[in-house]
N, C-alpha and C positions, 0 to 999 in steps of 0.2 A: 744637706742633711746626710748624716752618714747612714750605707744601706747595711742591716745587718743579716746573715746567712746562715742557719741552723737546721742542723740535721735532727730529728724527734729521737732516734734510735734510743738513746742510753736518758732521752729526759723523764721525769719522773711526772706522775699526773699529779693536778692541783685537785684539790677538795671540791667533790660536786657544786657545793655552794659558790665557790668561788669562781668555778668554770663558767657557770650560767651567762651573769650579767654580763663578763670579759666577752664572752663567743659571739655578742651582737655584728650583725654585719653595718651597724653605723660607728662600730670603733675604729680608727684608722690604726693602721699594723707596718710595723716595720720589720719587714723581707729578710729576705736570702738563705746561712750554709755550714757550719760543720761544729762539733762539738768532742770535747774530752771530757772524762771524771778523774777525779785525783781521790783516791780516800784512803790518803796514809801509808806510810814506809810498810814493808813487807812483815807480818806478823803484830805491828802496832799501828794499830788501825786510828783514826781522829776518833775523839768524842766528842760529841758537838761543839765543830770549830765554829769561830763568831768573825772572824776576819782573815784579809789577805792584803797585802801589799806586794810593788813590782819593785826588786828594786832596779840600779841604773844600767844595768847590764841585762834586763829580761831576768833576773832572775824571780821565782813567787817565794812569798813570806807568808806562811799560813800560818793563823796563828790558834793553837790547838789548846784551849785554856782549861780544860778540865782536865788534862794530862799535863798541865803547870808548863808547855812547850812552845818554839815555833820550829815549824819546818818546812825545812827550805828545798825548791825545786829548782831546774836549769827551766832555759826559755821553751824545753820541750817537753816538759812533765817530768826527768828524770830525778829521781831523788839524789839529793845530794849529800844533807845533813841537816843535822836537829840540835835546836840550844835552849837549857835551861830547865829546871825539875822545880820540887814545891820547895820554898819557906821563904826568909824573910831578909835571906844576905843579900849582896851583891850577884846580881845574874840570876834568882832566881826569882819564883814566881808563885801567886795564890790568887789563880780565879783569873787569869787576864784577861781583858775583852778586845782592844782595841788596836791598834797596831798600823806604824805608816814608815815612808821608807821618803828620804832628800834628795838633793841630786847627787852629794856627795856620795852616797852609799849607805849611810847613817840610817839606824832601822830606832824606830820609836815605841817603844807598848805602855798602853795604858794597864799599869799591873791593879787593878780592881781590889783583890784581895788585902792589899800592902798599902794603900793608898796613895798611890805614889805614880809617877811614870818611869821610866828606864830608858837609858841610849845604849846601842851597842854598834861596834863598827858591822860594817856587811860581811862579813866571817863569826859574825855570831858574842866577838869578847866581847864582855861588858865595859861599858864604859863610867857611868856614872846613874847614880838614883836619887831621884829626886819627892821629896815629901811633897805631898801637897797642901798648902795652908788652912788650918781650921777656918770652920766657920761659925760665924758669931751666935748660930744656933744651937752650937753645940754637933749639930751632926757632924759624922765624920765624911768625908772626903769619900765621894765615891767614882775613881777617872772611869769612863766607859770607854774612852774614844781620845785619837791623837789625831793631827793634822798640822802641818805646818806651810810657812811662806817665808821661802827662802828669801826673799828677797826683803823682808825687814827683819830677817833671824826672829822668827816667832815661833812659837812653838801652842796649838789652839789644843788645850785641854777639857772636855767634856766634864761635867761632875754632875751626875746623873742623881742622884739623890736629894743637893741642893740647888735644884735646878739652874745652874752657872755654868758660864765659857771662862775657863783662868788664860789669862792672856801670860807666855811667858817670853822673855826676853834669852834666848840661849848665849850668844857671845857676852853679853853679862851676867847670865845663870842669875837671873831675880825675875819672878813674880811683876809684872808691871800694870795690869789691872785685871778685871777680874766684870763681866759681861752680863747681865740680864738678872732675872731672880723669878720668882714662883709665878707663874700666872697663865693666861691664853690669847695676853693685848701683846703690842708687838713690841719686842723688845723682850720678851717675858717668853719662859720656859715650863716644859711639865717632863721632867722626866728626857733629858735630851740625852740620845741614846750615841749613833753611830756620827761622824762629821769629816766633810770634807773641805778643799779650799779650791781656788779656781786659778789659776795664774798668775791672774792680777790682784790676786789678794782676798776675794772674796770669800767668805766661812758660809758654809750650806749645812745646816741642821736636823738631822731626822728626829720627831718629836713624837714618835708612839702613841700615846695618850692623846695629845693636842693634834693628831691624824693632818700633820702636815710637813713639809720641810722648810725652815725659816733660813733667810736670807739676809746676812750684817754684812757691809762693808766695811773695809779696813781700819776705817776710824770706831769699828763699833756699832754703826747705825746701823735703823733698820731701814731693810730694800725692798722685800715683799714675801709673800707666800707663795709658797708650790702646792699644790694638792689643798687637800679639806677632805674632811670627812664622807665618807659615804663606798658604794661598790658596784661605780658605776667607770667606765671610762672615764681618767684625767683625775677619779678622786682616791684618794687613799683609806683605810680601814687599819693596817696597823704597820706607817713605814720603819724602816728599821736600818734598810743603808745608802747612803750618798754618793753617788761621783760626780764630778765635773769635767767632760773633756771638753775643748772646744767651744760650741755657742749651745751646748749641751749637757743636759742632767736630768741621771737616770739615777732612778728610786727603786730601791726594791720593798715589795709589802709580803710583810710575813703572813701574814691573814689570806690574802688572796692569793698569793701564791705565783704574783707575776713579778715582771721588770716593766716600768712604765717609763717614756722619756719625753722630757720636758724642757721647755727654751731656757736658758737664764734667767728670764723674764716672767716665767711660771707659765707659759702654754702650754697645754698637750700635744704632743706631736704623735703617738702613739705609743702602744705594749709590744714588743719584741715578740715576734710570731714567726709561725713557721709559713712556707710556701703556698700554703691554702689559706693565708689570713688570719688561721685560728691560732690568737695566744699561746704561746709557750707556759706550760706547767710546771715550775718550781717547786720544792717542797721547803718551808718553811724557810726561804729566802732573807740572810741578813746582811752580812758586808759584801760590800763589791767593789771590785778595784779593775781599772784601765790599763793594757798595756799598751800606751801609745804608741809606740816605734811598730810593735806588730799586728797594731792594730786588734786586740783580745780586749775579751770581755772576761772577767772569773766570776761568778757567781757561788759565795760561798753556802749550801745547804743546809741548816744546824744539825736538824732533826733524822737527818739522813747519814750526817757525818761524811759528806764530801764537799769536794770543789768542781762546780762543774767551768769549763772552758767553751767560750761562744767567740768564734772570729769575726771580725766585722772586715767589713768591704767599703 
């Protein structure tokens, strides 16, 4: 199990309600040591960013979608540069949520606004934009969320409004099926927000509403549940983002205001705490992204408009 180390100095506290049920001494807690904040290039601050991605180099991809932006750090917090402003061309942006990065370099945003997703190389130029297909109810296409598995060129697109995974095929740029549909049985979706992928191909689901994270293998299938409702240890209340490292997935809950970690398997293993056991306090907690070579955690904060940084051991 990996141990994790945090310093409380710069973290923000969680909502009395929230703190309560987390601070039980029967939650098991996962340890240790240090933390950073990131909140935006010098005089342009984030407005509530919704994601982050690493790309292959340690670099971070925040992605800052109410200023139509992402921007980009080195592996040390340094700012580096920022791509993309509002409308409807090429490289640009309206409302983006979502955002992930390949091992080529290749940086992915789910553009919200536009309905669409976008690639662009890891320097920021754009590459190519892609519609996303109607649906047969008429609603339009709402991408939250990007993920992909390099290893079958997939590219796993959220559509959060018709509750569907669009499955896309990138070396042949076509649409190849299209995942789940309205419900809370399995295989079924309510609103799927943030999503990640696991090495071996597996899609991990943050479902808000449905207070769970759902679990398809690469064929599609379903594999099991993480979380359920509730606010207690192990249950979730309103998750909102995904990672997968390792034999490991951690959730973050906007509601309660932690980082909870759980087997592939859906066990609890514990909430990410500091040195005395007691939960770490996030403020409204949505995407999070792993930098495995250095071993970091980002924690993106909406409502606070930062990125906070947590090293793990």
């Amino acid at each position: 199990m990996v141990r994790l180390t945090l310093v409380l100095g710069l973290a923000a506290a969680a909502p009395a309600a929230a703190r309560g049920p987390e601070s039980r001494s029967d939650a098991p807690a996962i340890l240790g040591h240090k933390q950073a904040v990131i909140v935006g290039p010098p005089g342009t601050p984030f407005n509530m960013p919704s994601d982050a991605a690493v790309g292959r180099d340690g670099s971070l991809y925040v992605l800052d979608g109410v200023n139509h932006r992402v921007v980009v750090y080195d592996g040390e917090g340094r700012f580096q540069f920022q791509f993309g402003r509002r409308g409807t061309g090429l490289g640009q942006f309206a409302y983006p949520l979502g955002i992930a990065t390949d091992p080529n370099g290749n940086v992915y945003v789910a553009d919200s606004g536009n309905h669409r997703f976008q690639i662009f190389a890891a320097d920021g130029k754009p590459l190519e934009a892609v519609p996303l297909p109607a649906s047969a109810s008429g609603v339009p296409p709402d991408p939250t969320d990007v993920a992909g598995d390099p290893a079958r060129q997939r590219l796993y697109i959220a559509d959060n409004d018709n509750h569907v995974i669009h499955v896309y095929h990138l070396a042949e740029h076509r649409f190849e099926a299209v995942w789940g549909g309205p419900g809370r049985d399995q295989r079924q979706f309510r609103f799927p927000f943030l999503i990640d992928t696991s090495p071996d191909g597996y899609l991990f689901v943050a479902e808000p509403i449905n207070t769970r994270v759902q679990v398809l293998n690469p064929d599609g299938k379903f594999v099991g549940f993480i979380g359920g409702w509730g606010i207690r240890p192990g249950q979730l209340f309103r998750p909102k983002g995904v990672a997968a490292w390792g034999d490991q997935v951690f959730v973050t809950d906007s509601y309660l205001g932690n980082v909870q970690v759980f087997t592939l398997g859906g066990r609890f293993l514990g909430a990410l705490a500091d040195a005395t056991g007691i939960p770490i306090g996030f403020t409204t907690p949505t995407g999070i992204t792993i930098d495995a070579q250095r071993k970091r955690l980002y924690v993106v904060e909406l409502k606070v408009h930062r990125v906070c940084r947590v090293d793990l051991e």
